[in-house]
N, C-alpha and C positions, 0 to 999 in steps of 0.2 A: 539517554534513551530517546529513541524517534517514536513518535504516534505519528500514526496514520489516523484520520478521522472523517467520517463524514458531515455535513452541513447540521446545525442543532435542529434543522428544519425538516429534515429526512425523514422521510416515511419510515425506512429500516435503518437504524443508526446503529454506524458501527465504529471500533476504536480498535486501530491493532497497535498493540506493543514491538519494538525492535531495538534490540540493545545491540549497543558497537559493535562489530565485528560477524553479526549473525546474516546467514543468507536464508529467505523466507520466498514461499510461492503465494502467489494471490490467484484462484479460478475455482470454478464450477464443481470440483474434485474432493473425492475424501480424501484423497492423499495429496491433496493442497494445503501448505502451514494457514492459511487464512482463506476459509472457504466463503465464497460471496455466491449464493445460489440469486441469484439476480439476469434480468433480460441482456442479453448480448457479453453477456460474460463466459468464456472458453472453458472449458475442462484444467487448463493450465495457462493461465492468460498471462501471468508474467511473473518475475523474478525480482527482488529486492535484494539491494547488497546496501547495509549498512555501515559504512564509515564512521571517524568521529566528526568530521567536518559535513561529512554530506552523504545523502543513500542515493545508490544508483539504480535503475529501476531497467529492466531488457525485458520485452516485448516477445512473450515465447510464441512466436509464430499465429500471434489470436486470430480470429476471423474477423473482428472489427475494430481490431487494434489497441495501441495503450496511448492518452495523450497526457499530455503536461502541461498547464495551461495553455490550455484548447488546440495545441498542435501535434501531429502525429507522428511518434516515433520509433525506431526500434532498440534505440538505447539513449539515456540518459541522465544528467545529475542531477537531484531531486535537492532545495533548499529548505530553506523553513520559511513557510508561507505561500511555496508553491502548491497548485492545485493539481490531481493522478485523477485521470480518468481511467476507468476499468469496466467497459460495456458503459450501463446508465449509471454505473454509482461514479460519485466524485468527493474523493478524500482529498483533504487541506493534511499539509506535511509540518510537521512541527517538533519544537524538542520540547522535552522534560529533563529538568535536572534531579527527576528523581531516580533513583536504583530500580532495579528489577526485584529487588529483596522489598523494597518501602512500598513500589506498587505492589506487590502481592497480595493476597487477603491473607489476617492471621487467624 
């Protein structure tokens, strides 16, 4: 399982879940998998492809783009411990060795 997360320091904290093999959108949109209504964040700002080794992240054409620590790209392979910029927010990438079943609530 990848988290997406933002800083514990963040005014709006957010945690997105991505298990192996799922393709997930991050923007401004209802019909975005993980909606960030946040400053300089696009309607469909970009695209997550999760692997087991690493997620790749493609830059769906935003108005201020997607970076990676702190560079700007249009596609990418995201580690664990790197930093996604997405407008003002910045999520840190990281694993969990837990299931999609264990995070669930029961």
């Amino acid at each position: 399982m990848w988290l997406l997360r933002t800083p514990e320091d963040a005014i709006s904290p957010f945690t997105f879940r991505i298990p192996p093999g799922k393709i997930k959108t991050i923007g401004r949109a209802p019909n975005a998998d993980f909606i960030v209504d946040a400053t300089l964040v696009s309607r469909l700002h970009c695209r997550i492809s999760a692997g087991a080794a690493e997620l790749q992240v493609e830059d769906l054409e935003s108005t201020n783009g997607t970076y990676v620590n702190g560079e700007r790209v249009d596609r990418a392979a995201l580690r664990s411990g790197d930093r996604l910029g997405v407008g003002e927010v910045q999520f840190v990438v990281s694993r969990s060795s837990r299931t999609a079943a264990e995070a669930s609530p029961r």
